[in-house]
MDTraj code that builds the backbone (N, CA, C; nanometers):
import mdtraj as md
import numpy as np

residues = "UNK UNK UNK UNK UNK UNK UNK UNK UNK UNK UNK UNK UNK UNK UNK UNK UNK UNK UNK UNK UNK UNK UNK UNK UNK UNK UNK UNK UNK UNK UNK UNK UNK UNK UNK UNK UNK UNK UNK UNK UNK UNK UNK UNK UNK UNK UNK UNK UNK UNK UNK UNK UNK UNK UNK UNK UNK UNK UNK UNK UNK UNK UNK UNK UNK UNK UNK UNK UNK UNK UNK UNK UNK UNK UNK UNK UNK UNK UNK UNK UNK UNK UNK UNK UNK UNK UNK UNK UNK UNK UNK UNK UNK UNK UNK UNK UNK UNK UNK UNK UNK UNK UNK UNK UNK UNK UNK UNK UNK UNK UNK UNK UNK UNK UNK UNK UNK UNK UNK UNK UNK UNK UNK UNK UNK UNK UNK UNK UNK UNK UNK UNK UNK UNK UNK UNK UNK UNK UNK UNK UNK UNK UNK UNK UNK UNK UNK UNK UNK UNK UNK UNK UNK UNK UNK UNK UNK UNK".split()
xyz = np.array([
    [-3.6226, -19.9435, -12.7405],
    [-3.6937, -20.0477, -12.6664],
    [-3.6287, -20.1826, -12.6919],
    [-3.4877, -20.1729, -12.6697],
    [-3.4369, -20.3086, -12.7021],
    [-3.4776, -20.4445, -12.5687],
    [-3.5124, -20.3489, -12.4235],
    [-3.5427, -20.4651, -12.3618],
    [-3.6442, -20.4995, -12.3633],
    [-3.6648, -20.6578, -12.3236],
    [-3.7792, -20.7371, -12.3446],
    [-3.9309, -20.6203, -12.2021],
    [-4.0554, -20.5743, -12.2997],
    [-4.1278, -20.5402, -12.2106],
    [-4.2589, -20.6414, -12.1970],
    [-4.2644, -20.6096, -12.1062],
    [-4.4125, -20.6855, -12.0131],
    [-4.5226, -20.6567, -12.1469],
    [-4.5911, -20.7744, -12.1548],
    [-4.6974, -20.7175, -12.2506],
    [-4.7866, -20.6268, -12.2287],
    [-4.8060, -20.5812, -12.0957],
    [-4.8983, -20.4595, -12.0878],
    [-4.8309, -20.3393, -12.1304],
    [-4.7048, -20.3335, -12.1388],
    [-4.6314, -20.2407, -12.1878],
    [-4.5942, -20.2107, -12.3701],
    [-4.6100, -20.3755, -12.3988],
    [-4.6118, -20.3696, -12.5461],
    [-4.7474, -20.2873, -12.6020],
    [-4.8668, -20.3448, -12.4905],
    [-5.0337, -20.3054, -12.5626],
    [-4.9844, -20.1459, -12.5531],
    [-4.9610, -20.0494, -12.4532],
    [-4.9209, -19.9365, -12.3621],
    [-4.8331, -19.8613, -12.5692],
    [-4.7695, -19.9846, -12.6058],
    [-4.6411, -19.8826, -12.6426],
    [-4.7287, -19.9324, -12.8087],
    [-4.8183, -19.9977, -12.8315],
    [-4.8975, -19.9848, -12.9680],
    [-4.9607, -19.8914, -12.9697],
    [-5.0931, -19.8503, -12.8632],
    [-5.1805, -19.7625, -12.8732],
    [-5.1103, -19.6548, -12.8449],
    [-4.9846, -19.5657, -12.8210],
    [-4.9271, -19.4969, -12.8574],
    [-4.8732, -19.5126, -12.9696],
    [-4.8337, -19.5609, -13.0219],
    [-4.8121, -19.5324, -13.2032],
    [-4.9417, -19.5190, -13.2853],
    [-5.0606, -19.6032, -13.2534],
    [-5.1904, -19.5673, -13.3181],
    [-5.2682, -19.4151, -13.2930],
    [-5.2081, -19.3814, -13.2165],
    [-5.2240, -19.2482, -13.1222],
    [-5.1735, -19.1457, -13.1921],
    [-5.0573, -19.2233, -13.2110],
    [-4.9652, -19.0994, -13.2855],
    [-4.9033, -19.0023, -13.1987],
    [-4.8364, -19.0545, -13.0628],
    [-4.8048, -18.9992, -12.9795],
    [-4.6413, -19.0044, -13.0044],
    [-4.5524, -18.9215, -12.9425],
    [-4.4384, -18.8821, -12.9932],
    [-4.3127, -18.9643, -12.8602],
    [-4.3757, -19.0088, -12.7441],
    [-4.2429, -19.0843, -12.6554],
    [-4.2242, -19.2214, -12.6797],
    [-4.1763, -19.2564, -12.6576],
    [-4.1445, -19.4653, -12.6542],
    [-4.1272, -19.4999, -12.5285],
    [-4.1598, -19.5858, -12.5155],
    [-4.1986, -19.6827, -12.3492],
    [-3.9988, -19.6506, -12.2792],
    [-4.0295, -19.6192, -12.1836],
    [-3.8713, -19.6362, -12.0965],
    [-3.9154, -19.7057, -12.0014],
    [-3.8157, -19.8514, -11.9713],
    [-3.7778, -19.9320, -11.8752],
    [-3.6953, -19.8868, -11.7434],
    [-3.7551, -19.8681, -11.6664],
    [-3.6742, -19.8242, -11.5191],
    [-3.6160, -19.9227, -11.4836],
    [-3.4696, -19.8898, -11.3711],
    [-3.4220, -20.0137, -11.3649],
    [-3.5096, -20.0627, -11.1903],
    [-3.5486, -19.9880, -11.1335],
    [-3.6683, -20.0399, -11.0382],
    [-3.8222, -20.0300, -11.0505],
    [-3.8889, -20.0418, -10.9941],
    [-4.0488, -20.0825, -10.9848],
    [-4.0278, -19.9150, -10.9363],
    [-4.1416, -19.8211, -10.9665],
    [-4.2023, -19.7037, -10.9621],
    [-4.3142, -19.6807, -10.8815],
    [-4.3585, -19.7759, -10.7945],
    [-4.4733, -19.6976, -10.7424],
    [-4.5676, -19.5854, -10.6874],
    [-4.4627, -19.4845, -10.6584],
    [-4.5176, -19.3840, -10.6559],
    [-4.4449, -19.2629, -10.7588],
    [-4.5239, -19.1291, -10.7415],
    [-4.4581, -19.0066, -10.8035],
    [-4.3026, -18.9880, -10.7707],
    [-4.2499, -19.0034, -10.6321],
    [-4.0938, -18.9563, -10.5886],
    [-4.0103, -19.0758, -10.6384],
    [-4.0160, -19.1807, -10.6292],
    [-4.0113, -19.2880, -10.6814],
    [-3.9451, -19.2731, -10.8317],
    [-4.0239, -19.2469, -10.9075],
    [-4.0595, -19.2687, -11.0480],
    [-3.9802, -19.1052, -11.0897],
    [-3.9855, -19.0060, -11.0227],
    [-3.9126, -18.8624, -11.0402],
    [-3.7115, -18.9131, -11.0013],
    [-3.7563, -18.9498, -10.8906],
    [-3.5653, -19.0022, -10.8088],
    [-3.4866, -19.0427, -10.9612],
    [-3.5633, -19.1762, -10.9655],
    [-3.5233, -19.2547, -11.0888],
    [-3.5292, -19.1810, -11.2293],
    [-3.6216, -19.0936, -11.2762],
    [-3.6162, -19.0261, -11.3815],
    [-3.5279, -18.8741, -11.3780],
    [-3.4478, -18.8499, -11.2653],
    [-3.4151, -18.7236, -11.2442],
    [-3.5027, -18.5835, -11.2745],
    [-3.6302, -18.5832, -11.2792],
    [-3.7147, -18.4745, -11.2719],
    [-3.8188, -18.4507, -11.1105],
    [-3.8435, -18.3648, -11.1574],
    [-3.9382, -18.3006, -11.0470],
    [-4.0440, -18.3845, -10.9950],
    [-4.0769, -18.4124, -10.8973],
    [-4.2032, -18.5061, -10.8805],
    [-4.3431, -18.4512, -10.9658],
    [-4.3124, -18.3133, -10.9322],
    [-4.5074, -18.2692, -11.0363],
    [-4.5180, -18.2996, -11.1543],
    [-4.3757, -18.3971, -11.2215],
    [-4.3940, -18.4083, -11.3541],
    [-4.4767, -18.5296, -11.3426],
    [-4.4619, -18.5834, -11.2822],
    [-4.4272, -18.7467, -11.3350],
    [-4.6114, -18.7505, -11.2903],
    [-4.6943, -18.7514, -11.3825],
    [-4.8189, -18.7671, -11.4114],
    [-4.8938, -18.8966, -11.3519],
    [-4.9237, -18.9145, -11.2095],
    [-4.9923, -19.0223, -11.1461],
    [-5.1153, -19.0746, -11.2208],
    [-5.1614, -19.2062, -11.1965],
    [-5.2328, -19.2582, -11.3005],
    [-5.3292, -19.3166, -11.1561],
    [-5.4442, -19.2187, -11.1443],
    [-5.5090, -19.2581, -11.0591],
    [-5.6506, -19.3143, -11.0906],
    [-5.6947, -19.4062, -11.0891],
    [-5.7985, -19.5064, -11.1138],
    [-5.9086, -19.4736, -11.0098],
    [-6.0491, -19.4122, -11.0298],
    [-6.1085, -19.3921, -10.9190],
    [-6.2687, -19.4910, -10.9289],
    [-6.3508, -19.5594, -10.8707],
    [-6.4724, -19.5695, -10.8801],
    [-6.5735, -19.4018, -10.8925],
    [-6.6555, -19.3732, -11.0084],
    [-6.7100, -19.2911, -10.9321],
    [-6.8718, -19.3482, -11.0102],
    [-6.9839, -19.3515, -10.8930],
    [-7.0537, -19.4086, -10.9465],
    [-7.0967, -19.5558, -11.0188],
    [-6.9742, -19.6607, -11.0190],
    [-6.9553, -19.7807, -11.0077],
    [-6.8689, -19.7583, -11.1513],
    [-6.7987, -19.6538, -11.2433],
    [-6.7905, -19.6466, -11.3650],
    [-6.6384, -19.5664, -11.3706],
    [-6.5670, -19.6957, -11.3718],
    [-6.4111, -19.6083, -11.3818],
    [-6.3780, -19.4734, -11.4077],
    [-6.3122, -19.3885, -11.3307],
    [-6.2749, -19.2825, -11.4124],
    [-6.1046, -19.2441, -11.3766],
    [-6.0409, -19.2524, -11.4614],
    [-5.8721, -19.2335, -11.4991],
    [-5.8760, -19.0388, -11.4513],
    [-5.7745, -19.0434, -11.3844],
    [-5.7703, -18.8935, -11.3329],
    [-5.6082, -18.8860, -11.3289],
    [-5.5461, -18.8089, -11.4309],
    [-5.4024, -18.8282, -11.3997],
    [-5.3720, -18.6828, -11.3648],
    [-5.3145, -18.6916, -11.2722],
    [-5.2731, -18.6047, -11.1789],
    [-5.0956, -18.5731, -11.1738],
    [-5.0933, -18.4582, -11.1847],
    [-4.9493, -18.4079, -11.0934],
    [-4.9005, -18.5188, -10.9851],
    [-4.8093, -18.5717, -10.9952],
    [-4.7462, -18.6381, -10.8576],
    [-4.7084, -18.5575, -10.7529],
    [-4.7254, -18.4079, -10.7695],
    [-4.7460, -18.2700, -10.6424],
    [-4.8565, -18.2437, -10.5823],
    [-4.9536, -18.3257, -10.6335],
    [-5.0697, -18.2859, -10.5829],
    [-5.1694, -18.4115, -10.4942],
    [-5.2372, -18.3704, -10.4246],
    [-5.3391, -18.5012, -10.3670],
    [-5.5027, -18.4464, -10.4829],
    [-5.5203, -18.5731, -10.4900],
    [-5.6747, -18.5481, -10.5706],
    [-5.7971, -18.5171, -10.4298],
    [-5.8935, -18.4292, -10.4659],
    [-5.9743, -18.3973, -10.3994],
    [-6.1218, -18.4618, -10.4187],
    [-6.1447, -18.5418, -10.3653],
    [-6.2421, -18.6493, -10.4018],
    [-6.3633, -18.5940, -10.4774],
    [-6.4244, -18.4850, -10.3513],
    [-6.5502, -18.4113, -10.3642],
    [-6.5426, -18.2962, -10.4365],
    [-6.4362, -18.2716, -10.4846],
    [-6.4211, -18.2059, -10.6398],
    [-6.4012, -18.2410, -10.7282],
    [-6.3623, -18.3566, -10.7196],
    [-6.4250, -18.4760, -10.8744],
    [-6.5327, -18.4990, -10.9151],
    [-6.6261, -18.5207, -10.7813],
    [-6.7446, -18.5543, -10.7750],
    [-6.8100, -18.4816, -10.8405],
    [-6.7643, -18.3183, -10.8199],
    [-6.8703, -18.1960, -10.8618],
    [-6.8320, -18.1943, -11.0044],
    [-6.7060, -18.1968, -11.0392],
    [-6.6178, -18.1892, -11.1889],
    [-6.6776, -18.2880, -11.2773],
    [-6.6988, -18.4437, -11.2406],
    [-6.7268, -18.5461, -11.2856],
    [-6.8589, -18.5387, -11.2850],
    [-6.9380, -18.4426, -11.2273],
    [-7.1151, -18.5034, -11.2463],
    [-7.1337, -18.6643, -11.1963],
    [-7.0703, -18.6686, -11.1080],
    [-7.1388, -18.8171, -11.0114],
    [-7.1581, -18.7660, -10.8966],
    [-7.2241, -18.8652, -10.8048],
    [-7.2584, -18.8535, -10.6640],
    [-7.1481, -18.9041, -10.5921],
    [-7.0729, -18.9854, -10.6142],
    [-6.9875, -19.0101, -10.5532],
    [-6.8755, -19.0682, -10.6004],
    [-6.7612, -19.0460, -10.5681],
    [-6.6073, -19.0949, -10.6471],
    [-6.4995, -19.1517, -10.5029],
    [-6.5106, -19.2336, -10.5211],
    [-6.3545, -19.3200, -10.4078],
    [-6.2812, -19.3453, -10.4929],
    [-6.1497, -19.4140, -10.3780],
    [-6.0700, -19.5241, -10.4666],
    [-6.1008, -19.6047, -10.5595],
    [-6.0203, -19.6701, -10.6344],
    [-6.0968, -19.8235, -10.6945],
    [-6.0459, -19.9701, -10.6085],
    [-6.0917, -20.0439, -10.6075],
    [-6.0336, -20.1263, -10.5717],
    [-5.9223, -20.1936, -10.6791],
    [-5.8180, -20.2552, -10.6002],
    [-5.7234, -20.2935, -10.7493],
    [-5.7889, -20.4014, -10.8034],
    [-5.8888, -20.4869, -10.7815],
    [-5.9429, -20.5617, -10.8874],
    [-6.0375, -20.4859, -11.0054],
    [-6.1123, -20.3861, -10.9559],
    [-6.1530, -20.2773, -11.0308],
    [-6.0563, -20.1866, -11.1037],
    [-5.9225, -20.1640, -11.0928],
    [-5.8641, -20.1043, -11.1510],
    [-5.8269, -20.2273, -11.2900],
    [-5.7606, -20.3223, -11.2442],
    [-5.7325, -20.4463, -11.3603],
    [-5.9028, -20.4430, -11.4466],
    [-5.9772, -20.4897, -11.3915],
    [-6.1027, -20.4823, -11.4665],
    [-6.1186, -20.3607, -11.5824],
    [-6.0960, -20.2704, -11.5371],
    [-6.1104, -20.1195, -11.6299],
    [-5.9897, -20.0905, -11.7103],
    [-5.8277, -20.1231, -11.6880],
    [-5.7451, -20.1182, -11.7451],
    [-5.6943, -20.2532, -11.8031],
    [-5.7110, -20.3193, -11.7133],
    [-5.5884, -20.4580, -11.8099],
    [-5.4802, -20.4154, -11.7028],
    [-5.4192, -20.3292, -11.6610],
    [-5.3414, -20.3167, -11.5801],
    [-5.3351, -20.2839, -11.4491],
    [-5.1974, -20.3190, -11.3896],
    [-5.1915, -20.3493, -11.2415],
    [-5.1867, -20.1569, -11.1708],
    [-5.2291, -20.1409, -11.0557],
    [-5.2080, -20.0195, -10.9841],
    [-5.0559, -20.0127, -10.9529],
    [-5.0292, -19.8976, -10.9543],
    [-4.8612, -19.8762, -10.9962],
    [-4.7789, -19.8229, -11.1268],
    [-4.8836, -19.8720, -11.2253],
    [-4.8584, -19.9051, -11.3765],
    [-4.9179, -19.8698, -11.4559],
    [-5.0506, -19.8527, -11.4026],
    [-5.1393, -19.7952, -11.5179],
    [-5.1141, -19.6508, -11.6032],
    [-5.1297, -19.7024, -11.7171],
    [-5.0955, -19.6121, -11.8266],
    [-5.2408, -19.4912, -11.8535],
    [-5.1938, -19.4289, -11.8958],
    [-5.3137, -19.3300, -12.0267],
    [-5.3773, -19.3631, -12.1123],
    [-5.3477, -19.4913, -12.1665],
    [-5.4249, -19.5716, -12.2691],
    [-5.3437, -19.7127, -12.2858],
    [-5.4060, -19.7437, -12.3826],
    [-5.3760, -19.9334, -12.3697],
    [-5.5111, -20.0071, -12.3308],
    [-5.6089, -19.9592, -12.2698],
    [-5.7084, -20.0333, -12.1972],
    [-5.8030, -20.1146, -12.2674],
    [-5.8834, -20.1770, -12.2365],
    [-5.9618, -20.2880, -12.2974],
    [-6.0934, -20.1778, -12.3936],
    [-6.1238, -20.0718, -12.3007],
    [-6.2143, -20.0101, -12.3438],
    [-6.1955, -19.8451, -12.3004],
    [-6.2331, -19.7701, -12.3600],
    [-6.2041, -19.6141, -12.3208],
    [-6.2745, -19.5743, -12.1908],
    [-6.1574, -19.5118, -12.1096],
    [-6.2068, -19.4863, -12.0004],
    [-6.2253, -19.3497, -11.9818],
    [-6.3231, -19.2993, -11.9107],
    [-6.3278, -19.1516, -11.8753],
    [-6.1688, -19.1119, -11.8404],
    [-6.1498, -18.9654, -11.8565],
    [-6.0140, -18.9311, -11.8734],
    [-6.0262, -18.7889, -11.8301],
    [-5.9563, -18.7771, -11.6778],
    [-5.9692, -18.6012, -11.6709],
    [-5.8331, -18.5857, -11.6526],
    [-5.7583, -18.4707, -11.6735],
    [-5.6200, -18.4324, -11.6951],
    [-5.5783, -18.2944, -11.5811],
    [-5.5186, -18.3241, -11.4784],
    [-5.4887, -18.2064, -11.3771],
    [-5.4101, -18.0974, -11.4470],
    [-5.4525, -17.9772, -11.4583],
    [-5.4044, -17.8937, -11.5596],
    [-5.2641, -17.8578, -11.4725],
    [-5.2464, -17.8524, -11.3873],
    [-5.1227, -17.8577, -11.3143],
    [-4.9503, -17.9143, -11.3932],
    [-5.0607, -18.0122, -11.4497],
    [-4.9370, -18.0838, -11.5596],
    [-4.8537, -18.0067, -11.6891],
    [-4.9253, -17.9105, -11.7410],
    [-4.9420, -17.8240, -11.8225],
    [-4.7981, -17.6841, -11.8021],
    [-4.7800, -17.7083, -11.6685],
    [-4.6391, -17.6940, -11.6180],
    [-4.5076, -17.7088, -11.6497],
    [-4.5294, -17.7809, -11.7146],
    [-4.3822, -17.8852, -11.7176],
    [-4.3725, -17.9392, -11.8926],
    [-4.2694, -17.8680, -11.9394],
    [-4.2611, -17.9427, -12.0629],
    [-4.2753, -18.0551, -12.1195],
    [-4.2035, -18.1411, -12.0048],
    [-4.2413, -18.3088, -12.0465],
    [-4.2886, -18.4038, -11.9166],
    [-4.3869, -18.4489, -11.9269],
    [-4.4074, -18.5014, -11.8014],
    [-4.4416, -18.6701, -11.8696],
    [-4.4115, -18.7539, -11.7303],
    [-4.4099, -18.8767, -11.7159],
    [-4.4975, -18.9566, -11.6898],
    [-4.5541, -19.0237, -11.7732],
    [-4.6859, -19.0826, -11.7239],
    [-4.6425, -19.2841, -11.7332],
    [-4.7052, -19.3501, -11.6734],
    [-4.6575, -19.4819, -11.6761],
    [-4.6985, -19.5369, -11.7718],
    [-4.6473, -19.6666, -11.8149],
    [-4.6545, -19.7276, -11.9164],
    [-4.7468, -19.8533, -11.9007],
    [-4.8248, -19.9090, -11.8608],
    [-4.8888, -19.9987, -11.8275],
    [-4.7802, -20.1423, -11.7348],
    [-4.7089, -20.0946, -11.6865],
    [-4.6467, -20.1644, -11.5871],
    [-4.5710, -20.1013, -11.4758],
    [-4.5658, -20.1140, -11.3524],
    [-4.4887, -20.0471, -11.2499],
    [-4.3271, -19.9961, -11.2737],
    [-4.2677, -20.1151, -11.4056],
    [-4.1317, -20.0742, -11.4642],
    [-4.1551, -19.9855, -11.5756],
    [-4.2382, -19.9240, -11.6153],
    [-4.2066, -19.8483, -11.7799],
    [-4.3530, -19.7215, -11.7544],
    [-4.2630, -19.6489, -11.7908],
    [-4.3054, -19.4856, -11.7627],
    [-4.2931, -19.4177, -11.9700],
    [-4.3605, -19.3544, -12.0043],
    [-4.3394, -19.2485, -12.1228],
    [-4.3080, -19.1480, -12.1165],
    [-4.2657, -19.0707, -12.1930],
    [-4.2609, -18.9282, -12.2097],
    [-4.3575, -18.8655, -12.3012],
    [-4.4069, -18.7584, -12.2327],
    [-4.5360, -18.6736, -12.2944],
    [-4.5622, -18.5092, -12.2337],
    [-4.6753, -18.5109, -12.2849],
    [-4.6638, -18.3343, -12.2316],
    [-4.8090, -18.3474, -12.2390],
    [-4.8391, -18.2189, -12.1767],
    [-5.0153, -18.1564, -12.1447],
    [-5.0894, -18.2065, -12.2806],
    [-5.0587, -18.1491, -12.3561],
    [-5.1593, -18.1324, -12.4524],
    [-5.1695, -18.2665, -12.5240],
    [-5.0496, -18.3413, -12.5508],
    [-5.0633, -18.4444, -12.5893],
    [-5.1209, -18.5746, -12.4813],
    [-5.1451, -18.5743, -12.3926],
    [-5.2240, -18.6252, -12.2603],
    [-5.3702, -18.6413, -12.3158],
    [-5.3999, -18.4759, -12.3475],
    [-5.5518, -18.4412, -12.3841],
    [-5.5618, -18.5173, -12.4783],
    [-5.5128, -18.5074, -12.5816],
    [-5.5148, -18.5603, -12.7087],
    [-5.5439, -18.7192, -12.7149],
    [-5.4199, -18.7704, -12.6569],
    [-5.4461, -18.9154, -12.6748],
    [-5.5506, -18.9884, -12.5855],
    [-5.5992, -18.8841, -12.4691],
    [-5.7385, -19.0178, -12.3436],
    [-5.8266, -18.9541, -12.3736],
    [-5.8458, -18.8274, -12.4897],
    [-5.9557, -18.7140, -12.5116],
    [-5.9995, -18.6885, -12.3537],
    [-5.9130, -18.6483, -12.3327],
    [-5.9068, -18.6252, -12.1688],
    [-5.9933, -18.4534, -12.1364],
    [-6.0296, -18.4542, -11.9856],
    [-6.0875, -18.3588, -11.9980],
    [-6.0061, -18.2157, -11.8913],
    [-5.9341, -18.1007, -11.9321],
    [-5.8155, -18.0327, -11.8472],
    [-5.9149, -17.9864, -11.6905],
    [-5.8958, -18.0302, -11.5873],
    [-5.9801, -18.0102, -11.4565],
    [-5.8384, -17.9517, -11.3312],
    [-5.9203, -17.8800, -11.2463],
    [-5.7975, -17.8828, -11.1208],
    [-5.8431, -17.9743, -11.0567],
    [-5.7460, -18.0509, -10.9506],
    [-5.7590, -18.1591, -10.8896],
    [-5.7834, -18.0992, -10.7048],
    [-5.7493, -18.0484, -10.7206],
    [-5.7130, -18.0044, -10.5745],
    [-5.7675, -17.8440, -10.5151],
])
top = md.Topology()
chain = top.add_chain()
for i, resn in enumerate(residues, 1):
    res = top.add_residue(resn, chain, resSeq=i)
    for name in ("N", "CA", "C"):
        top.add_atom(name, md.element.get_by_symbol(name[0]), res)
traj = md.Trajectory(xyz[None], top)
């Protein structure tokens, strides 16, 4: 990590060491916004690269990281999650619940613990990519350590 990172990426790359998680923050040399994006640039598969999807459900954030192969299924969150209802978030609701911007949002780093469900889909792939609390910086991780560090809960998405 010799280059200078965004401080959401520094908070991103502490609470992984307090975590006790095993990747270090990587700097892309472009902005990542989506899964193909963030796979092109990392030379892996898109289903790795672990989307960091921010949803309202019930007015009460919930972090759903997903396969970048997959679309999330709203009304099977809903049933998975025990709410009545789950949308998008809005991106001021996403900053509110993370500290970080949509694009970027990490697995942890956040102001406060957020609900955490984990697309077992991920579980696939030896190492998959999840972002670092900025649209430039992605980690390396795997299934179980996912669970581990958002005490995440393993769900299908789709």
């Amino acid at each position: 990590m010799s280059e200078k990172l965004h401080p959401n990426a520094v908070r991103v790359a502490s609470a992984l060491r307090e975590l006790g998680a095993t990747g270090e923050i990587v700097v892309l040399p472009e902005s990542a916004p989506t899964a193909a994006t963030a796979a092109a640039q990392l030379g892996c598969e898109v289903g790795a690269i672990a989307n960091s999807l921010i949803f309202d459900a019930d007015g009460e954030p919930l972090l759903v990281l997903t396969s970048g192969a997959h679309r999330v299924d709203v009304e099977l969150l809903a049933t998975t999650a025990g709410v009545t209802k789950v949308r998008r978030a809005s991106p001021e609701f996403v900053r509110a619940a993370t500290g970080q911007p949509i694009g970027g949002v990490a697995p942890v780093g956040h102001p406060a613990k957020v609900r955490t469900l984990v697309d077992t889909w991920l579980a696939k792939h030896e190492v998959v990519w999840a972002a670092g609390g900025h649209p430039h910086t992605v980690f390396p991780t795997g299934f179980e350590e996912l669970l581990r560090i958002t005490d995440g809960t393993p769900v299908d998405v789709e």
